[in-house]
N, C-alpha and C positions, 0 to 999 in steps of 0.2 A: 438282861433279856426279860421283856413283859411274857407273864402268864397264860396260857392258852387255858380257856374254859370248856369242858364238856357236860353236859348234865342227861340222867337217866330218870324215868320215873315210872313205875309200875304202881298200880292198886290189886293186892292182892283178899281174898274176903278169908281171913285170920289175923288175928289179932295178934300183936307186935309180941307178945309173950310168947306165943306160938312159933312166931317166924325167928325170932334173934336168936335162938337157940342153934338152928342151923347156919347161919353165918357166923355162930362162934365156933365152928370147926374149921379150921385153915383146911383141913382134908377139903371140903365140899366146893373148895376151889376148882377142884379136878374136874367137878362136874359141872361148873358154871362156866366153864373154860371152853371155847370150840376145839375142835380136834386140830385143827390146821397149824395151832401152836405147841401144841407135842408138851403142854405143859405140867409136871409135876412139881407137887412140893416134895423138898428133901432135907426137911428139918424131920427129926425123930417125931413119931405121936406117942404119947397128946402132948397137945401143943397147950400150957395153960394162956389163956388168952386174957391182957391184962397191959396196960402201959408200960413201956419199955419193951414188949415178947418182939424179938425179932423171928423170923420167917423166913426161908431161903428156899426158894424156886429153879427149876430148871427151864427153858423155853426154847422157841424157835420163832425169830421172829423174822420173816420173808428167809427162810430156810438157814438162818445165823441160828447157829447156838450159841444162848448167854447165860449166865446164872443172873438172878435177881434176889434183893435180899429189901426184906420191906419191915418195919417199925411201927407194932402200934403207937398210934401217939393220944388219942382219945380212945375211953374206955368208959360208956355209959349204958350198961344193957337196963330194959330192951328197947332204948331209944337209939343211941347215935354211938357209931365208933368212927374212930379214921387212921388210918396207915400211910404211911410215908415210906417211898425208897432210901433206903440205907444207901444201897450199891443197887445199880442196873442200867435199862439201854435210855434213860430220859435223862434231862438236866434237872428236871423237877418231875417228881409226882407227887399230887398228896389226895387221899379219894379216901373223901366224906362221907358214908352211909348214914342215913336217917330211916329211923321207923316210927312215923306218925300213925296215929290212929286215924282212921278216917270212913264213916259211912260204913260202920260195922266191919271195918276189914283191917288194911295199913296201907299205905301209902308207903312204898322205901323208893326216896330218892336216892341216890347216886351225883354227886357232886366232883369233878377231878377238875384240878388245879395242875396244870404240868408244863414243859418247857422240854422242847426239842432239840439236840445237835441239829442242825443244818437248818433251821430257822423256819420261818412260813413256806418254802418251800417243801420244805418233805414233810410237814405236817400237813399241808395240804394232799400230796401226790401220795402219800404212805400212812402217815400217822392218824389222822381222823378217819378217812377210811378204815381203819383198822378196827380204830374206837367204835365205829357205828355197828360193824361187824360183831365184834364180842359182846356189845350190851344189847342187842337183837339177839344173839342165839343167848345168852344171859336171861334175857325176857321170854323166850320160847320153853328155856329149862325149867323155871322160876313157875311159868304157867302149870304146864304139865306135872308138876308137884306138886302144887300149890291152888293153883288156880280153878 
């Protein structure tokens, strides 16, 4: 099955030193998260954040309750980490973060590489919609903190 690509990107004005620090706490997921997914992490804190740290999640995704269990697999502060699903509702995820300097600020993109059960059709009707949802209220958090 080929890979579905999404990509996110924010210009925040702090610099990557500033900002990685908060993305190396799996907590702050909670709050990157919209409400609509009911999402908690339920791995113990602190979480030492570092290649191989697995992560286990609780969610609701269109009112299913799943567990998700996700892998760091790249670990380079305060430029780029990436995670991968262990266990959860995709046939692939893998989602790249980057923190570029740029214009006195950073630049974090957002890179996911994934693969759905039920093929282009419910990643069209369910799944990218979802995607555009979470990395919009992601960007709305992201501001109001940051921004």
């Amino acid at each position: 099955m080929p890979l579905l690509a999404f990509e996110s990107e924010l210009w925040l004005p702090r610099p990557p030193e500033t900002l990685f620090p908060f993305f190396s706490d799996a907590l702050n997921l909670e709050v990157l998260t919209p409400p609509f997914l009911h999402f908690r992490v339920l791995s113990p804190a602190p979480i030492e954040m570092r290649v191989g740290t697995r992560i286990d999640y609780h969610l609701r995704i269109h009112g299913i309750p799943l567990r998700w269990q996700s892998e760091i697999t790249a670990w380079d502060p305060p430029h780029r980490f990436a995670d991968e699903q262990s266990r959860g509702p995709y046939r692939t995820w893998i989602h790249t973060h980057r923190f570029a300097p740029k214009e006195g600020g950073t630049l974090i993109t957002d890179q996911v590489a994934y693969a759905v059960f039920g093929g282009a059709p419910i990643n069209r009707l369910f799944v990218r919609p979802d995607l555009e949802r979470i990395f919009a209220y992601r960007t709305r958090q992201l501001v109001a903190k940051f921004g």
